[in-house]
Every structure is written in C-alpha cells, then in structure tokens.
C-alpha positions in Angstrom: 24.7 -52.6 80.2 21.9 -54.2 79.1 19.4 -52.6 82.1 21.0 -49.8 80.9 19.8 -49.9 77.6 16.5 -51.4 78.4 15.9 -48.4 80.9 17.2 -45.9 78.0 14.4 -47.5 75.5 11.7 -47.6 78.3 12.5 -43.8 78.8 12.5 -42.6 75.1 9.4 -44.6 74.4 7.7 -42.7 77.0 9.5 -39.7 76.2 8.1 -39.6 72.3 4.2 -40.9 73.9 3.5 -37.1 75.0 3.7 -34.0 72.9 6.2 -31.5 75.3 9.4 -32.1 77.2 10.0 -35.1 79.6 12.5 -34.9 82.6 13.9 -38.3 84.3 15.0 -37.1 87.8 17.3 -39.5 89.6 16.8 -39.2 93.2 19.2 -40.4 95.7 21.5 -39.8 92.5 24.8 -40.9 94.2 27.8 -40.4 92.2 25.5 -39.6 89.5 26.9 -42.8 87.7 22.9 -44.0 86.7 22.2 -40.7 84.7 25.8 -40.2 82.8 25.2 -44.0 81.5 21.2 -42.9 80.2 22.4 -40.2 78.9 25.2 -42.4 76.5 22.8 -44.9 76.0 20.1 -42.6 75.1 21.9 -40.6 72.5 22.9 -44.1 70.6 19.3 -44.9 70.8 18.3 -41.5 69.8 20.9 -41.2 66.7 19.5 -44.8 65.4 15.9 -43.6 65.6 16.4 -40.6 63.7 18.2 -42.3 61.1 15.4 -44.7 60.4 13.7 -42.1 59.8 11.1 -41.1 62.7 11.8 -38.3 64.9 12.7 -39.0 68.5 12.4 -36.2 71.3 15.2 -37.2 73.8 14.2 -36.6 77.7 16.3 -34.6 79.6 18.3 -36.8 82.7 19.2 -34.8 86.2 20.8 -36.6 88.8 20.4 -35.5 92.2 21.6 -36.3 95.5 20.9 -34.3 98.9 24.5 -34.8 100.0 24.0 -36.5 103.2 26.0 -39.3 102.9 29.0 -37.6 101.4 29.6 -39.5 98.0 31.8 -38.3 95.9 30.1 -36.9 92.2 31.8 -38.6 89.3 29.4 -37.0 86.8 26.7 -33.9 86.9 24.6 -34.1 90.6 22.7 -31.3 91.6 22.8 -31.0 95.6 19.1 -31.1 96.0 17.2 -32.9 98.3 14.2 -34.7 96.8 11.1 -32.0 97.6 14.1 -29.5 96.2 14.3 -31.7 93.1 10.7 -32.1 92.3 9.8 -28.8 92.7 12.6 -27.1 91.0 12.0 -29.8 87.9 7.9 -29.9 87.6 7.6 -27.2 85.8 9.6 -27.7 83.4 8.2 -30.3 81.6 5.3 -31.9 80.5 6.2 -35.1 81.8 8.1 -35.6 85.1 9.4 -39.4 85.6 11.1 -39.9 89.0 13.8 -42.8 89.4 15.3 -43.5 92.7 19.0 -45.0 92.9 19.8 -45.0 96.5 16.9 -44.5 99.0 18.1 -44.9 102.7 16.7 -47.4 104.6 13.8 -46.7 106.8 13.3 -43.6 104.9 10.4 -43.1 102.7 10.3 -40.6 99.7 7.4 -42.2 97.6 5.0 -40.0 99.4 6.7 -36.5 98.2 7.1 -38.3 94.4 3.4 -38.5 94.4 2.1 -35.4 96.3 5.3 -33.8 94.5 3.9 -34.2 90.6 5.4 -36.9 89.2 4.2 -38.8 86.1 5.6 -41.9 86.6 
C-alpha cells in the first residue's frame, strides 16, 4: 500500500505541474490490478487536496495489456498492444506518463515509449 500511495502522490504532483490533462498508461497492464489501486488511492488523495483548499486536477489511469499471455482482467484493461496504446492515448492529453507493470523478458518497449510521445 504504501508504493501505492507514494506512486498516487508522485502522479498527482505531476499531474497539477502542467496546465491540461495528464494520462498514466499502464503498459503490460495484466489484470489491470496496478491502475484500479491508483485510481482508489488517487481519489483519497485528491478529496484531501481539495478540501485543504487548493485545487487538484486528477490524471486519468488506463490499463492496458496486449493479451498475449492470457491473464485474466480483474478490473478495466483495454486490449491494446503498446504502439496501439500510445498512439490511441497521445492525443489526448497534454501530458502522457507511461508505466510498465509486466514487460516480457527479452522484449524491449522503451524504444516505442520514447519514439511513441511520452512525457515521462
């Protein structure tokens, strides 16, 4: 819980630092268990902020997972490999932050997070 929570805070901090939307894409998403617990922990976070009085702009979470492996979704995963992620996501935002839960060994998707348009 407490990565978790320290993610969540790392995320809205950089969510609030530019003016527009911010999207966290979880690649290699799984069972999409990584985004459902942001999301919780960012809507705590988010409720406290704005009752101490300064706004907070919460970043939107996707999961997504290209299938391939066959995990069962317990929560929201878009089937999308990750070019299909980033491009389908980029332009919706100002801000694109890519996290990766699960990438396969030997395989390599840094490359595409950079050429693709991520911020972070």
């Amino acid at each position: 819980r407490e990565y978790i929570d320290a993610l969540a805070t790392y995320l809205l901090d950089r969510a609030n630092a530019v003016d527009g939307d911010t999207v966290v894409l979880d690649v290699g998403a799984g069972d999409g268990m990584l985004a459902h617990f942001l999301r919780n922990s960012m809507a705590v976070r988010s409720s406290s902020r704005g009752k101490a009085g300064s706004a907070s702009r919460t970043p939107t979470i996707v999961a997504t997972d290209d299938g391939s492996w066959r995990i069962r979704p317990r929560f929201d995963v878009e089937t999308l490999d990750v070019r299909e992620a980033m491009s389908k996501h980029r332009d919706e935002c100002q801000q694109l932050i890519v996290l990766c839960s699960w990438m396969p060994m030997g395989v390599d998707w840094t490359a595409h997070m950079r050429t693709g348009g991520a911020d972070e």
